[in-house]
DRENPA-508221 format. One record per residue: residue number from 1; residue in three letters; x, y, z of N, C-alpha, C in turn. Coordinates in steps of 0.05 Angstrom, whole numbers, m for minus. Layout:
<pts>
{pt NUM "ALA" {X Y Z} {X Y Z} {X Y Z}}
...
</pts>
This chain:
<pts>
{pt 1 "UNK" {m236 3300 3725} {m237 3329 3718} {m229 3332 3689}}
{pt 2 "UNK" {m247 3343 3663} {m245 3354 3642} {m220 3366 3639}}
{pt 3 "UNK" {m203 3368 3621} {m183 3381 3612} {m191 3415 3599}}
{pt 4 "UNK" {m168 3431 3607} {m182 3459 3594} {m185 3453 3563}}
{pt 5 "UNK" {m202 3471 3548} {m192 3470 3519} {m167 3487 3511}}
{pt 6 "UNK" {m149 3477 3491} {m136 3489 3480} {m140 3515 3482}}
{pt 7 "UNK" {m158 3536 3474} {m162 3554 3475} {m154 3573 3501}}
{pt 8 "UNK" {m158 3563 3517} {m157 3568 3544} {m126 3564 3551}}
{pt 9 "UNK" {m105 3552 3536} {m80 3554 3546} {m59 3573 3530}}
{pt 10 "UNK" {m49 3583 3557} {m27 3618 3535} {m9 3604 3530}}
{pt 11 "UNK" {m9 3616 3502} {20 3614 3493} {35 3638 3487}}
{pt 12 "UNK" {59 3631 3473} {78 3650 3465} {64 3672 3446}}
{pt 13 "UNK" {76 3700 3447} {59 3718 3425} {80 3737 3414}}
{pt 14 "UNK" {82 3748 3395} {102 3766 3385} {88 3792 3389}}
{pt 15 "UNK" {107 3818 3394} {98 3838 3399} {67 3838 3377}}
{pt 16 "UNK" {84 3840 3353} {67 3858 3331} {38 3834 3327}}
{pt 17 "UNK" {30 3815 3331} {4 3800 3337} {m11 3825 3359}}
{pt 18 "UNK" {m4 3832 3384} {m23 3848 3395} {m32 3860 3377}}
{pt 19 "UNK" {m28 3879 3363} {m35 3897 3348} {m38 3927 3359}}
{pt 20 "UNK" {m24 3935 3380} {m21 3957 3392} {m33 3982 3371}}
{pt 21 "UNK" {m60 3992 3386} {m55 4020 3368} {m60 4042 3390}}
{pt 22 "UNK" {m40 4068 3375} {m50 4093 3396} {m70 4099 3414}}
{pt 23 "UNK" {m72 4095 3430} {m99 4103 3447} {m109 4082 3460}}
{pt 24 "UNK" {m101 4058 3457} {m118 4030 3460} {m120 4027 3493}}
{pt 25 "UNK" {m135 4015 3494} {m138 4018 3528} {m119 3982 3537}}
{pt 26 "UNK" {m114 3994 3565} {m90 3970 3579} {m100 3968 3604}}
{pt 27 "UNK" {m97 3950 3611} {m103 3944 3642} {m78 3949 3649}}
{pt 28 "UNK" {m73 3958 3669} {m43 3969 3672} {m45 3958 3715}}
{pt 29 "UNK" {m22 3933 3729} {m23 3924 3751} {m2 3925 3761}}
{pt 30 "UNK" {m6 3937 3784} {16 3941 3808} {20 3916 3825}}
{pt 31 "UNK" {45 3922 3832} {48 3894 3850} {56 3900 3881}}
{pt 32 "UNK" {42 3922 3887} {61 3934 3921} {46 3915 3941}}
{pt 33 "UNK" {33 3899 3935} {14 3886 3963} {9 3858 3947}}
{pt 34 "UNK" {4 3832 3967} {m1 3812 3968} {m14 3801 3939}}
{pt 35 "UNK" {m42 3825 3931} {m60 3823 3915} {m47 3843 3898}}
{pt 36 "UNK" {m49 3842 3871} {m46 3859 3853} {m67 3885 3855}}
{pt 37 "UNK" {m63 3911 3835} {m81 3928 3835} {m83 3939 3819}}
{pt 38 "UNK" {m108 3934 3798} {m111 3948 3773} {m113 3976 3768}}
{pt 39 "UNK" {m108 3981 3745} {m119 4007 3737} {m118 4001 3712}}
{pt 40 "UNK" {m136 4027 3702} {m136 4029 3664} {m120 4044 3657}}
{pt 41 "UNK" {m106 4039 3625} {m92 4062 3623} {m92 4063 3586}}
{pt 42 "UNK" {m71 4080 3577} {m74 4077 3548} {m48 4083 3538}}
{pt 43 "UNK" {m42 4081 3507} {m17 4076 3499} {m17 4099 3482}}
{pt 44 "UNK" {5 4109 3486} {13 4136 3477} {30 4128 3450}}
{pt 45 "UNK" {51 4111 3447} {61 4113 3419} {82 4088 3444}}
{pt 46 "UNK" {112 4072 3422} {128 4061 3432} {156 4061 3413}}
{pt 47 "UNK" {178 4061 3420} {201 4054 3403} {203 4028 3405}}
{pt 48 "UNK" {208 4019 3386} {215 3986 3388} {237 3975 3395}}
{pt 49 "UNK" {232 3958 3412} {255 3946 3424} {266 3964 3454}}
{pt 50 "UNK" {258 3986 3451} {265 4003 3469} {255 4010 3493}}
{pt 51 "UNK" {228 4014 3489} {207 4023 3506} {182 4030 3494}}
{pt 52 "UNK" {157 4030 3512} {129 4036 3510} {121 4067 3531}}
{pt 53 "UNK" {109 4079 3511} {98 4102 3538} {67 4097 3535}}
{pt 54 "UNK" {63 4109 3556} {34 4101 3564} {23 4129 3581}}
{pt 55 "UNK" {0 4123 3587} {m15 4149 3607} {m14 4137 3638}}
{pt 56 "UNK" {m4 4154 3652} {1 4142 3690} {m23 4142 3691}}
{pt 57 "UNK" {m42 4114 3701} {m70 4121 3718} {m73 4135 3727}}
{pt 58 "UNK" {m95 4144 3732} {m106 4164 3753} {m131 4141 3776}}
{pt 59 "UNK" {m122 4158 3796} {m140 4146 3818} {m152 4169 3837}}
{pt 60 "UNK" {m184 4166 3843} {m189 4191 3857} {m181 4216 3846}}
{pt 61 "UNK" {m175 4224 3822} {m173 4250 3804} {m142 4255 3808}}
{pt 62 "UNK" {m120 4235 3810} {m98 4244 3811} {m82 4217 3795}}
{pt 63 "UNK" {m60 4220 3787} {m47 4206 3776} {m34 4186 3800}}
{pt 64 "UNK" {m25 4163 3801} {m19 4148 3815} {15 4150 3820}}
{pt 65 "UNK" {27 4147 3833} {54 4144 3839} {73 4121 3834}}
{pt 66 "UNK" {89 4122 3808} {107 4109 3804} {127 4109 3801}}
{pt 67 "UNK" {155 4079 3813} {182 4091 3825} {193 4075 3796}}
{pt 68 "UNK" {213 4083 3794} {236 4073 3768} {244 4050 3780}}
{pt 69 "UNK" {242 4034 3758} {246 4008 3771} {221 3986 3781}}
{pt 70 "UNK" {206 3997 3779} {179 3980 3788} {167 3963 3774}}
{pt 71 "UNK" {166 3934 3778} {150 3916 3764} {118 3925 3764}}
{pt 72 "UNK" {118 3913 3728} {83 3918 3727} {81 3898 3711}}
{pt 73 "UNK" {40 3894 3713} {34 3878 3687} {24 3882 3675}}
{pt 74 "UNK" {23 3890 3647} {10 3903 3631} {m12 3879 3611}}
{pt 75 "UNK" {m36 3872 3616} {m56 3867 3599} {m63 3875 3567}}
{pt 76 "UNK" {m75 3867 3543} {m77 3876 3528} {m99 3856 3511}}
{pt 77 "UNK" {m127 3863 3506} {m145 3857 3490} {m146 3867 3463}}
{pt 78 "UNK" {m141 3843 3452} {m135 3847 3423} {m163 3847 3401}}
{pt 79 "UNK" {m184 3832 3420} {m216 3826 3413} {m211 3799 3411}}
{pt 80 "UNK" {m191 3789 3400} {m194 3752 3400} {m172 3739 3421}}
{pt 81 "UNK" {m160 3758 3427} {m131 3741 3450} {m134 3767 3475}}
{pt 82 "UNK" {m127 3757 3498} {m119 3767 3512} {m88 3775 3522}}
{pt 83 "UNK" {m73 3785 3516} {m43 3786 3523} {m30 3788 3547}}
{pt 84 "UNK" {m14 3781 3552} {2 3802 3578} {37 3793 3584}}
{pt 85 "UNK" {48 3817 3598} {71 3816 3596} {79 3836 3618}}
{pt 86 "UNK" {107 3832 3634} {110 3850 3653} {136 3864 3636}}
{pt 87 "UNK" {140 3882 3660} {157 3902 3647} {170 3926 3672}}
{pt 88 "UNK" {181 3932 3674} {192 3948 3684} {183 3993 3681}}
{pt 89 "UNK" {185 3999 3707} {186 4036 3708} {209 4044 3695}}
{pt 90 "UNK" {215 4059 3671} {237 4067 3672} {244 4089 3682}}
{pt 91 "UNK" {219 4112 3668} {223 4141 3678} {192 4144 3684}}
{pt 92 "UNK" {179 4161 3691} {151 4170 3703} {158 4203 3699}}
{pt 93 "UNK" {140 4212 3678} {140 4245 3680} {114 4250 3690}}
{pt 94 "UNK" {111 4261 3712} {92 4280 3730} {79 4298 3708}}
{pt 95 "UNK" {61 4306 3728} {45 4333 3718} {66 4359 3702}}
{pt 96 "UNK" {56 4366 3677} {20 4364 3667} {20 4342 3652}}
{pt 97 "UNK" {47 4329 3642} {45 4321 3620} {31 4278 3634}}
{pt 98 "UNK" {36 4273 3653} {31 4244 3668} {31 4230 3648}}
{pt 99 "UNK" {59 4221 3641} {59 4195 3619} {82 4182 3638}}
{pt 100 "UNK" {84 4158 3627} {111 4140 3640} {122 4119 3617}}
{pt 101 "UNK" {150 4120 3617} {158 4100 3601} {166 4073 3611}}
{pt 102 "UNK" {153 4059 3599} {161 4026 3611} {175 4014 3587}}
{pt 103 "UNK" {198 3984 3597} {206 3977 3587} {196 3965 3566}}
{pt 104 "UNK" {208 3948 3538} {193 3939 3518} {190 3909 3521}}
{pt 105 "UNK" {163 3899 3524} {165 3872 3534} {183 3852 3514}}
{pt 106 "UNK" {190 3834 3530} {212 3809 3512} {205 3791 3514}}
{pt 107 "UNK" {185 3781 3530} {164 3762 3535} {136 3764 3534}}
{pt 108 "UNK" {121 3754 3521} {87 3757 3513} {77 3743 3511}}
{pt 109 "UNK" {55 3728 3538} {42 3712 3536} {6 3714 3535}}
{pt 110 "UNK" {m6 3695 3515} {m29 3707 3500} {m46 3682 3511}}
{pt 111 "UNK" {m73 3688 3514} {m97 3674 3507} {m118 3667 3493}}
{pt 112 "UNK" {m116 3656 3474} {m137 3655 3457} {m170 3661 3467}}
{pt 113 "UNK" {m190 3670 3460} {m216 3671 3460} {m223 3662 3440}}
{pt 114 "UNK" {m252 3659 3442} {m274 3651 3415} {m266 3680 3400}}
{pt 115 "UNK" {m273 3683 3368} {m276 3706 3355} {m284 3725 3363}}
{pt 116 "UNK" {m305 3723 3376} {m321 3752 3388} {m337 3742 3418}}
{pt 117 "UNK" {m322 3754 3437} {m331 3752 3459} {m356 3769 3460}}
{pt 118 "UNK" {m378 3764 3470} {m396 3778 3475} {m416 3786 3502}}
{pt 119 "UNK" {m418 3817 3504} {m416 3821 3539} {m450 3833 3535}}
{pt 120 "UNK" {m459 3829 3563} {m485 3829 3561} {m495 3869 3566}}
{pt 121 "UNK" {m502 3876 3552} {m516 3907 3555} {m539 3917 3554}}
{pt 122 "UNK" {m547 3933 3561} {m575 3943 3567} {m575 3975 3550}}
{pt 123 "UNK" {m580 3972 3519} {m561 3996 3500} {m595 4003 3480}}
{pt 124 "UNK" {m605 4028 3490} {m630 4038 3465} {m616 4033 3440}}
{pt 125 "UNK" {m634 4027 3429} {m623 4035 3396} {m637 4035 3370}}
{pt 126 "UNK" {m620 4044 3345} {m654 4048 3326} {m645 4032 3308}}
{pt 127 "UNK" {m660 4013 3296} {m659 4007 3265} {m682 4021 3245}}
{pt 128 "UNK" {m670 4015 3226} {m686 4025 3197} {m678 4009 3179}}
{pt 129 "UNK" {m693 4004 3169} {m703 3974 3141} {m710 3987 3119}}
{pt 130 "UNK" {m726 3967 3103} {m741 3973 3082} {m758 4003 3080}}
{pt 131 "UNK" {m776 3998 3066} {m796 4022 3066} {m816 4012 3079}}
{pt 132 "UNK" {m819 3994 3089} {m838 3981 3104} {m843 3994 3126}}
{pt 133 "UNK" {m829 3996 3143} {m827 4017 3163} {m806 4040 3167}}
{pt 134 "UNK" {m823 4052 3191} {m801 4081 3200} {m783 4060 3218}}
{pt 135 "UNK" {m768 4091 3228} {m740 4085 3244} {m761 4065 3266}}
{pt 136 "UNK" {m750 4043 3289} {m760 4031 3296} {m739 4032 3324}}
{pt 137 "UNK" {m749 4027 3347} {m737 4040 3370} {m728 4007 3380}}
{pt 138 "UNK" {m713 4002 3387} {m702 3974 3405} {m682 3976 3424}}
{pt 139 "UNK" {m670 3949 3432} {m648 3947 3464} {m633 3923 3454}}
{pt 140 "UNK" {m609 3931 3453} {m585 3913 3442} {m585 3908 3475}}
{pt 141 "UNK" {m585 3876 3466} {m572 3866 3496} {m555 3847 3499}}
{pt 142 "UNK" {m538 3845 3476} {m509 3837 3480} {m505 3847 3452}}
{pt 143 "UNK" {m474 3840 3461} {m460 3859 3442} {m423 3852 3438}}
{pt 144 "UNK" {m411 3852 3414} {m384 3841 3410} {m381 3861 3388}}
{pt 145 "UNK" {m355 3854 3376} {m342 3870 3363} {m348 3862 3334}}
{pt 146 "UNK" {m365 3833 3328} {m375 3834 3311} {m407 3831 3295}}
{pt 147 "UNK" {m418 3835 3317} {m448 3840 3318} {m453 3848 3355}}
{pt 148 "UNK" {m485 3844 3342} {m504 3845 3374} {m525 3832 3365}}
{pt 149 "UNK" {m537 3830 3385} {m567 3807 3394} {m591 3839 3394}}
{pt 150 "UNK" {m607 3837 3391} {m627 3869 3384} {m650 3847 3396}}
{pt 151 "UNK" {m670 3865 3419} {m701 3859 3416} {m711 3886 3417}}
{pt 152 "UNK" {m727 3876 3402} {m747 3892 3387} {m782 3893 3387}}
{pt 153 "UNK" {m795 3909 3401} {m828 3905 3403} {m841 3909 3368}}
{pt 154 "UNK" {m818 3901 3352} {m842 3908 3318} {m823 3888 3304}}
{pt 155 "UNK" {m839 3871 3292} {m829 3844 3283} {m821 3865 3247}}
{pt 156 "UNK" {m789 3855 3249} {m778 3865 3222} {m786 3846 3193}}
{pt 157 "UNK" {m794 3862 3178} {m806 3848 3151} {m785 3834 3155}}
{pt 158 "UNK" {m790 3808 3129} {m776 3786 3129} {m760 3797 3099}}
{pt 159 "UNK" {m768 3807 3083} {m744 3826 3071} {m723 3835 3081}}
{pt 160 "UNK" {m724 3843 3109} {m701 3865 3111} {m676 3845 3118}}
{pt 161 "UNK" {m659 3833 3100} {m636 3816 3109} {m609 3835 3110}}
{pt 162 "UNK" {m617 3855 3108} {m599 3882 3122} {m612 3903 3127}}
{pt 163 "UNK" {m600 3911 3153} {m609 3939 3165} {m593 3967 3173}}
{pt 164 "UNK" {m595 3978 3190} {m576 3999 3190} {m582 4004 3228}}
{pt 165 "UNK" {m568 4000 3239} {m562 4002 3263} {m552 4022 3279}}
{pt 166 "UNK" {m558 4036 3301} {m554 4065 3305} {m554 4070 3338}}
{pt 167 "UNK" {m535 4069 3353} {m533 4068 3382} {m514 4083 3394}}
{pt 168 "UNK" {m513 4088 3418} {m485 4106 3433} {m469 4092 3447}}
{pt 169 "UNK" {m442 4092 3450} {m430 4083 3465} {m414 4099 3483}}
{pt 170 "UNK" {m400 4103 3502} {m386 4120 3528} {m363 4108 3523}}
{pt 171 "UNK" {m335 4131 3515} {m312 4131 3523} {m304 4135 3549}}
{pt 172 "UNK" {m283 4122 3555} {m271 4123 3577} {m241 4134 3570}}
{pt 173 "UNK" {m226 4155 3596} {m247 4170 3615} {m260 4191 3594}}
{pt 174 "UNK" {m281 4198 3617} {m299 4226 3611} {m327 4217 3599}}
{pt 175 "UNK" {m326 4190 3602} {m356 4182 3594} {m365 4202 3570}}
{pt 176 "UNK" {m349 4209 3552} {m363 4217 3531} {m383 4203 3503}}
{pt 177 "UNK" {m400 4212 3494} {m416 4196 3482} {m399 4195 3447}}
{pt 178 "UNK" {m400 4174 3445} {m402 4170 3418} {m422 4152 3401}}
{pt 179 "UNK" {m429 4162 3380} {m451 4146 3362} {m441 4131 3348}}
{pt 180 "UNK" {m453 4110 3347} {m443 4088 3327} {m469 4079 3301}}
{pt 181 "UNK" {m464 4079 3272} {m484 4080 3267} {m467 4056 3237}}
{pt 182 "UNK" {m481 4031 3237} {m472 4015 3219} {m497 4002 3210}}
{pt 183 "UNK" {m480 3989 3185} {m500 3969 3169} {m500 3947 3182}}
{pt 184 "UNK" {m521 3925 3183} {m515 3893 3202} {m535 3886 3179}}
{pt 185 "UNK" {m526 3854 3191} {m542 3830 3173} {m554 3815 3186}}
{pt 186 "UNK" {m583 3814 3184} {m590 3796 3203} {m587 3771 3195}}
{pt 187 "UNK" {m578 3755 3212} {m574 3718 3213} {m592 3706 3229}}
{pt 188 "UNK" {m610 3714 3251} {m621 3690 3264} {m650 3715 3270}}
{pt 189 "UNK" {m665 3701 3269} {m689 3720 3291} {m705 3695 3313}}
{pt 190 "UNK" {m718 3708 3331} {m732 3690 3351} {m754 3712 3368}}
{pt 191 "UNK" {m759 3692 3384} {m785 3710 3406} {m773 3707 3425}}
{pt 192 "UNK" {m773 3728 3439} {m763 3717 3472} {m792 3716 3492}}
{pt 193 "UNK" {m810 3739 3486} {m844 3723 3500} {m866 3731 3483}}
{pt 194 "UNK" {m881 3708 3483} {m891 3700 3467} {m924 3693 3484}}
{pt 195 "UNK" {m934 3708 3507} {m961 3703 3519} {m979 3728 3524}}
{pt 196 "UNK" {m1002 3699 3515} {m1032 3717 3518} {m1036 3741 3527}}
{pt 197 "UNK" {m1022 3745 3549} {m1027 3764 3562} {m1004 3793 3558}}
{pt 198 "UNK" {m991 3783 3540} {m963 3811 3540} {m959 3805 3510}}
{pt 199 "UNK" {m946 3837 3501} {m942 3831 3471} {m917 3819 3466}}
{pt 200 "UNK" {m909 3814 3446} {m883 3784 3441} {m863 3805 3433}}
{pt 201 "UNK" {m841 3798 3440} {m810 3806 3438} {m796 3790 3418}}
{pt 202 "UNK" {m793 3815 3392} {m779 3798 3379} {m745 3798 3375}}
{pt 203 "UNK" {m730 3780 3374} {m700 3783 3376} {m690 3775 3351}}
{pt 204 "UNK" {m664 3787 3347} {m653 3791 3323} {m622 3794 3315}}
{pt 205 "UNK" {m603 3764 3319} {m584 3776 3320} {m571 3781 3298}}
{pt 206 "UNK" {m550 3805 3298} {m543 3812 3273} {m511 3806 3277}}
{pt 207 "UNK" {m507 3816 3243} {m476 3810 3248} {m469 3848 3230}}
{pt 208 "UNK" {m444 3857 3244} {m439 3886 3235} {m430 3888 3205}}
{pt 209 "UNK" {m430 3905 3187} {m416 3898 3164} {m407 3936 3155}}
{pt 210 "UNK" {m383 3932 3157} {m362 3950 3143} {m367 3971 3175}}
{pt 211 "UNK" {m361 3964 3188} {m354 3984 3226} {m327 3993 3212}}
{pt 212 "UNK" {m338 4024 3235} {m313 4036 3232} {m296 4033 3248}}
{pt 213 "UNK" {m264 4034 3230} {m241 4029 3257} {m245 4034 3286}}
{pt 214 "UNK" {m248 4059 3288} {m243 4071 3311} {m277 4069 3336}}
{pt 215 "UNK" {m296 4052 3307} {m316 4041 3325} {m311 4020 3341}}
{pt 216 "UNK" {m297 4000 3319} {m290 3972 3323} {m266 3974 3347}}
{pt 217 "UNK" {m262 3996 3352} {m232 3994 3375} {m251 4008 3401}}
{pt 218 "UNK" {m275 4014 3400} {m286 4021 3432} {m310 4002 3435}}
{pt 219 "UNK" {m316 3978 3421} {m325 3956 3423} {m302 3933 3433}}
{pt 220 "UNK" {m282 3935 3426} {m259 3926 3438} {m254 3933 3463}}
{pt 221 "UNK" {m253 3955 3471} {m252 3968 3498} {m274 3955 3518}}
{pt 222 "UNK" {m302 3958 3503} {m321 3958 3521} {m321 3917 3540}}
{pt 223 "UNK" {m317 3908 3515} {m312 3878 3521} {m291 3868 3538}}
{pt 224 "UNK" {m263 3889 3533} {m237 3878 3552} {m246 3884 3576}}
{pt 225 "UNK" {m261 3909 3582} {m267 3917 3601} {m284 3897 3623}}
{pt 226 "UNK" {m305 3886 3611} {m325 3861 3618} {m312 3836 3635}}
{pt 227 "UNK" {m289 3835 3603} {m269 3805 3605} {m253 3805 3631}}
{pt 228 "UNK" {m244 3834 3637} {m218 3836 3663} {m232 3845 3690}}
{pt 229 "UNK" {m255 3857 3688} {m261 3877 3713} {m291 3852 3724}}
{pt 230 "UNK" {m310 3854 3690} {m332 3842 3710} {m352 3821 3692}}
{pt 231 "UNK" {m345 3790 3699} {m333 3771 3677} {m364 3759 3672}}
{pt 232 "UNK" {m389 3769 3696} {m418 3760 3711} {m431 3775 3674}}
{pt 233 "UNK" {m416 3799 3662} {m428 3800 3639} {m424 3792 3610}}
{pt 234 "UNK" {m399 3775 3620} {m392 3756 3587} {m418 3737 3585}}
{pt 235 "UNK" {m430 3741 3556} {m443 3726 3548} {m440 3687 3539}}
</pts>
């Protein structure tokens, strides 16, 4: 039996390596039954050393019920490590406000990933190039935090070694749309079919260049999400 790679074994992590920012999404796990039980959640702000507050899941349109005192495990995708650490209920404020404060972890154990994990999607989207052509319609079908893979039915001039990239992505909750609209570089192109009988697909993967923060943190989301819940779409 092969040995794991390095990569694959957690080590020790210091808080400030996560890189915790406001809003960031958490896998947030209960331990009342045999099996653990996830939920998502997000980070409201933390004192150091002190404690972390966070948003109480909601399940079925209600916030979930938590006792003081309760072990949890809290997850955390950083885009290149995976984290986690338990922690304790301290207080739980109910409606309207449903936040809870948990203890500040003192232990943090991390997993390395490749640079950019990449999860497989089925995402319209437009580029625009040169003057050679108009906006040009395509389907990103994978996708990381620091590029995507693009096919495309209109083979891009061989000039265009940058483009401008333009797609939606869905926050969670409320599935709201947000647009994402960046510069990329293309690095590789290929055909994916290439017969007599059907016209040829051309593919194109790019790499992102100058994403915005708060783009680059729901490309983060969309991946942890992949990595913890449904792993059939890591690339």
């Amino acid at each position: 039996m092969s040995k794991p790679s390095p990569e694959a074994q957690p080590q020790p992590f210091e808080f400030d390596a996560m890189n915790l920012q406001v809003g960031g999404r958490l896998q947030f796990l209960t331990h009342r039954t045999i099996k653990p039980v996830q939920y998502f959640s997000s980070l409201i702000g933390y004192v150091r050393d002190e404690y972390l507050i966070v948003k109480t899941p909601f399940e079925n349109g209600a916030p979930i019920g938590l006792n003081e005192g309760e072990k949890l495990t809290i997850r955390v995708f950083t885009g290149v490590n995976v984290c986690s650490f338990t922690c304790t209920v301290l207080r739980a404020f109910p409606r309207p406000i449903n936040y809870v404060h948990l203890s500040f972890p003192d232990q943090i154990q991390g997993t390395s990933l490749r640079a950019a994990v990449r999860v497989k999607v089925d995402i319209p989207a437009q580029v625009t190039g040169s003057r050679a052509f108009a906006t040009c319609n395509v389907f990103i079908v994978n996708l990381s935090v620091s590029g995507a893979l693009i096919e495309s039915p209109r083979k891009l001039s061989e000039l265009d070694k940058q483009i401008n990239l333009s797609f939606t992505l869905l926050t969670q909750p409320g599935n709201l749309q947000v647009r994402v609209t960046t510069k990329a570089a293309v690095r590789n192109a290929g055909v994916v079919e290439d017969r007599p009988d059907s016209e040829p697909i051309y593919t194109y993967g790019v790499q992102f260049l100058g994403l915005e923060p708060s783009h680059y943190t729901l490309l983060q989301n969309l991946t942890y999400e992949a990595l913890i819940s449904d792993r059939a779409k890591i690339v």
